[in-house]
KEKOLDO-780652 format. One record per residue (C-alpha): x, y, z; residue in one letter. Coordinates in steps of 0.02 Angstrom, whole numbers. Layout:
<nodes>
       x       y       z  residuo
       X       Y       Z        A
...
</nodes>
This chain:
<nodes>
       x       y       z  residuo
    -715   -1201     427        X
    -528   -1137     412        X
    -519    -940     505        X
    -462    -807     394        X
    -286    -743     450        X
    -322    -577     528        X
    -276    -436     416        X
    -231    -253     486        X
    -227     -78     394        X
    -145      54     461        X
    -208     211     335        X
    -306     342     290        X
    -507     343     286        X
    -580     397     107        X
    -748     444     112        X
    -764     400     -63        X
    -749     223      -7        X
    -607     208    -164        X
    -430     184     -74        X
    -366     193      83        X
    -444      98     233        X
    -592      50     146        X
    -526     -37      -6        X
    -364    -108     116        X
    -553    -192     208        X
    -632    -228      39        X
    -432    -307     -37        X
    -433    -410     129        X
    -624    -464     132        X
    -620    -527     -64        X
    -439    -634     -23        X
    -517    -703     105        X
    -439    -617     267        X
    -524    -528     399        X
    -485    -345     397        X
    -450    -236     568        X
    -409     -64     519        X
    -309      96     637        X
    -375     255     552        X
    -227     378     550        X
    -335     531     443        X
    -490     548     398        X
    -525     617     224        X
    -665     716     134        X
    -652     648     -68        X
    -723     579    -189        X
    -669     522    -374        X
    -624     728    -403        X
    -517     766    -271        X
    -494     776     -76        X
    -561     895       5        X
    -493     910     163        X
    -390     806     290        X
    -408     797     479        X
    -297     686     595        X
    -314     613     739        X
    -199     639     900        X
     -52     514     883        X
     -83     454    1055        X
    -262     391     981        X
    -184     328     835        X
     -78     208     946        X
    -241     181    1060        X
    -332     117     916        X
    -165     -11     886        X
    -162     -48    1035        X
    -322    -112    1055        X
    -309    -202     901        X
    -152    -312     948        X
    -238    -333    1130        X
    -390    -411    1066        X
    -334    -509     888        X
    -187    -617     835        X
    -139    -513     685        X
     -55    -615     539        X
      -4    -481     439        X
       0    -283     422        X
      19    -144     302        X
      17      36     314        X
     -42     165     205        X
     -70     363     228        X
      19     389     416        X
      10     600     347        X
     132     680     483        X
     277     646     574        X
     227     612     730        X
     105     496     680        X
     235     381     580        X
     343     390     742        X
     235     305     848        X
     180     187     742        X
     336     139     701        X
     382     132     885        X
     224      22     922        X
     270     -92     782        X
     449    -113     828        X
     432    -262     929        X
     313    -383     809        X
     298    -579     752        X
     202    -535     583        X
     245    -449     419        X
     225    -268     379        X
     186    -219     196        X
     229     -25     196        X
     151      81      45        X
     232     263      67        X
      63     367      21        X
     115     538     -11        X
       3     587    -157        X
    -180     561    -193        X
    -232     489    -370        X
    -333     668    -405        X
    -147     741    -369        X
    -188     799    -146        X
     -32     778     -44        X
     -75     658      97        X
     110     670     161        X
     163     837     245        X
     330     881     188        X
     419     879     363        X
     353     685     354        X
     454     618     237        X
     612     586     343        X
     534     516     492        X
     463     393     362        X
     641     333     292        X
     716     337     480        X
     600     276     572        X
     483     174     465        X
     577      83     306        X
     714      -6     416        X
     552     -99     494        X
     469    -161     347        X
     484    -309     275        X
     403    -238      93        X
     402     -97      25        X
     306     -39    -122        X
     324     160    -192        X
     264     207    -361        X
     396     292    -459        X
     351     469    -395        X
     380     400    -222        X
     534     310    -256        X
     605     480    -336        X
     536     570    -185        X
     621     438     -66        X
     805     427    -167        X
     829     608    -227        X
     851     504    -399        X
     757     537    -562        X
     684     374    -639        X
     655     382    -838        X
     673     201    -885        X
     728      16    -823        X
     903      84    -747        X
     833     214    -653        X
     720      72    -576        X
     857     -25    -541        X
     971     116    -455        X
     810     157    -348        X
     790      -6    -301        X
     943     -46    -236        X
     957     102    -145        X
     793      99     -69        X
     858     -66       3        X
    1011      23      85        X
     882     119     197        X
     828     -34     283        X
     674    -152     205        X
     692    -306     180        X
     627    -312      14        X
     549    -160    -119        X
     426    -188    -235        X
     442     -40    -359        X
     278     -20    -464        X
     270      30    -652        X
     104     104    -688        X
     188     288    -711        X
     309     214    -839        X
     272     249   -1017        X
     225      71   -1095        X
      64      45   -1194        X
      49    -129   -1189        X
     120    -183   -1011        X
     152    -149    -833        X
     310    -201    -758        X
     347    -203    -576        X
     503    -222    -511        X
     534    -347    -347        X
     698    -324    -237        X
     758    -424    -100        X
     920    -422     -11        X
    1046    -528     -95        X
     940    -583    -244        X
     939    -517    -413        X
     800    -393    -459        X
     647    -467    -532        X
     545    -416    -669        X
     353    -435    -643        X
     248    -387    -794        X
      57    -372    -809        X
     -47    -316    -966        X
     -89    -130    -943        X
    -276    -114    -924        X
    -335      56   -1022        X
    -468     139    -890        X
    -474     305    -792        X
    -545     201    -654        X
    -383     168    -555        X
    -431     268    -404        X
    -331     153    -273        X
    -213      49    -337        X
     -88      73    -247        X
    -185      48     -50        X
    -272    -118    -159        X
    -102    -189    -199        X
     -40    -173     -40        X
    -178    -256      47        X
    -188    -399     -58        X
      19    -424     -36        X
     -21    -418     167        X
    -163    -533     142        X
     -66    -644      40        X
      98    -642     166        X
     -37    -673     317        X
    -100    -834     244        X
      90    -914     238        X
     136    -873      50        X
     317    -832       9        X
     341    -634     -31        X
     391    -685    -235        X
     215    -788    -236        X
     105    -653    -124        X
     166    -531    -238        X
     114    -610    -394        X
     -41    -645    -360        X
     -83    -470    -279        X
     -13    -408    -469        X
    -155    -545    -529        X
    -270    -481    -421        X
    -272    -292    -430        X
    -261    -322    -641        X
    -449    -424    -630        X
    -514    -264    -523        X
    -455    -128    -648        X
    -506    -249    -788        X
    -693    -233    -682        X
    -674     -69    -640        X
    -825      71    -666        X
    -866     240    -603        X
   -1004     252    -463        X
    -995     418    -472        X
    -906     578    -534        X
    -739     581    -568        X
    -597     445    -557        X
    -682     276    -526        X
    -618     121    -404        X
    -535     -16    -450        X
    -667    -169    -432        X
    -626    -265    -260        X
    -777    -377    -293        X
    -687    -486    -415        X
    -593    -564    -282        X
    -742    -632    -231        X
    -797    -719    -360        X
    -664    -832    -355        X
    -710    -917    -214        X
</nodes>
């Protein structure tokens, strides 16, 4: 039997089992990856909103790392919610000196519309952060939030993307589910001296979208950890993520999950 590549999250717990740490574990488990996970907040939500946030010390944040990298060859990481400043600057100083990819998704807002990002946050993650990753993947409110730039249509997308590039990744994968389009989804894939590519999917119509963003993410780490190239890992994260919203349901109130399950049935 082949071993998984070893898979880590660096996020945000949701209680509601929907995004965050648990479906980064549930992206990695379906693509076949074994998931290790540093909890940077914990969260009380569900499908109607968050409740309230609690974070750990940084110094446990980087304990938890630490022990992770002691004990595991990791093939790939991503990070998710890292919620204050200090937390993103140690991480980012732990993950300085690496031999695997980093997928960074910039969380600052929760699907039910809960900041997960405190204000004073937001520059430690473009100084310290962005010039370490090798992907990164905002959603239009995040690019805006990152580039000071409004983004209406396919220019604005373009503007962001190259300028999110001048702060340091490698490569930015600007997503397109808050554009207005009906039929489609188009992403947006950026990597230093290569023209921009376009990356459509068929918009699925369902309110169950509750962690999209943390599912994509994983499933781009997961992809990069098992040796695919970041045009192909993409792609088939894009594949991916459209089967679970296509199987997505509500287990309870609110704003349902995206399915992670369908992964698994692939195999």
């Amino acid at each position: 039997m082949r071993q998984p590549p070893n898979i880590l999250t660096i996020a945000g717990s949701d209680s509601g089992g929907g995004a965050g740490i648990q479906a980064d574990l549930k992206t990695i488990m379906a693509l076949g990856g074994y998931g290790m996970s540093v909890i940077t907040a914990l969260t009380a939500q569900n499908g109607e909103g968050v409740l309230g946030i609690h974070a750990p010390d940084p110094d446990f944040v980087l304990l938890q790392l630490k022990a992770v990298r002691d004990g595991f060859p990791v093939a790939a990481a991503k990070t998710g919610m890292l919620f204050s400043a200090p937390i993103i600057r140690a991480v980012a100083g732990a993950l300085r000196e690496r031999d695997f990819p980093l997928v960074t998704d910039p969380v600052c807002v929760s699907q039910s519309g809960s900041r997960l990002l405190r204000e004073d946050a937001v520059e430690a993650l473009k100084e310290d952060l962005l010039p370490l990753c090798d992907l990164l993947t905002p959603n239009r409110p995040e690019a805006e939030m990152l580039t000071g730039m409004p983004i209406a249509d396919k220019d604005g997308i373009l503007a962001a993307g190259e300028a999110l590039l001048r702060m340091g990744p490698r490569a930015v994968l600007i997503k397109g589910g808050h554009m207005e389009n009906d039929i489609v989804v188009t992403d947006y894939l950026f990597v230093k001296g290569e023209a921009p590519r376009s990356l459509p999917q068929p918009r699925v119509d369902t309110s169950n979208n509750h962690g999209t963003g943390c599912t994509l993410s994983a499933a781009i780490a997961t992809n990069l950890g098992k040796g695919l190239p970041l045009p192909v890992a993409v792609s088939n994260a894009q594949e991916f993520l459209n089967r679970a919203l296509r199987h997505s349901y509500a287990p309870g109130k609110g704003c349902g999950p995206v399915n992670h399950s369908v992964g698994c049935m692939l195999h």
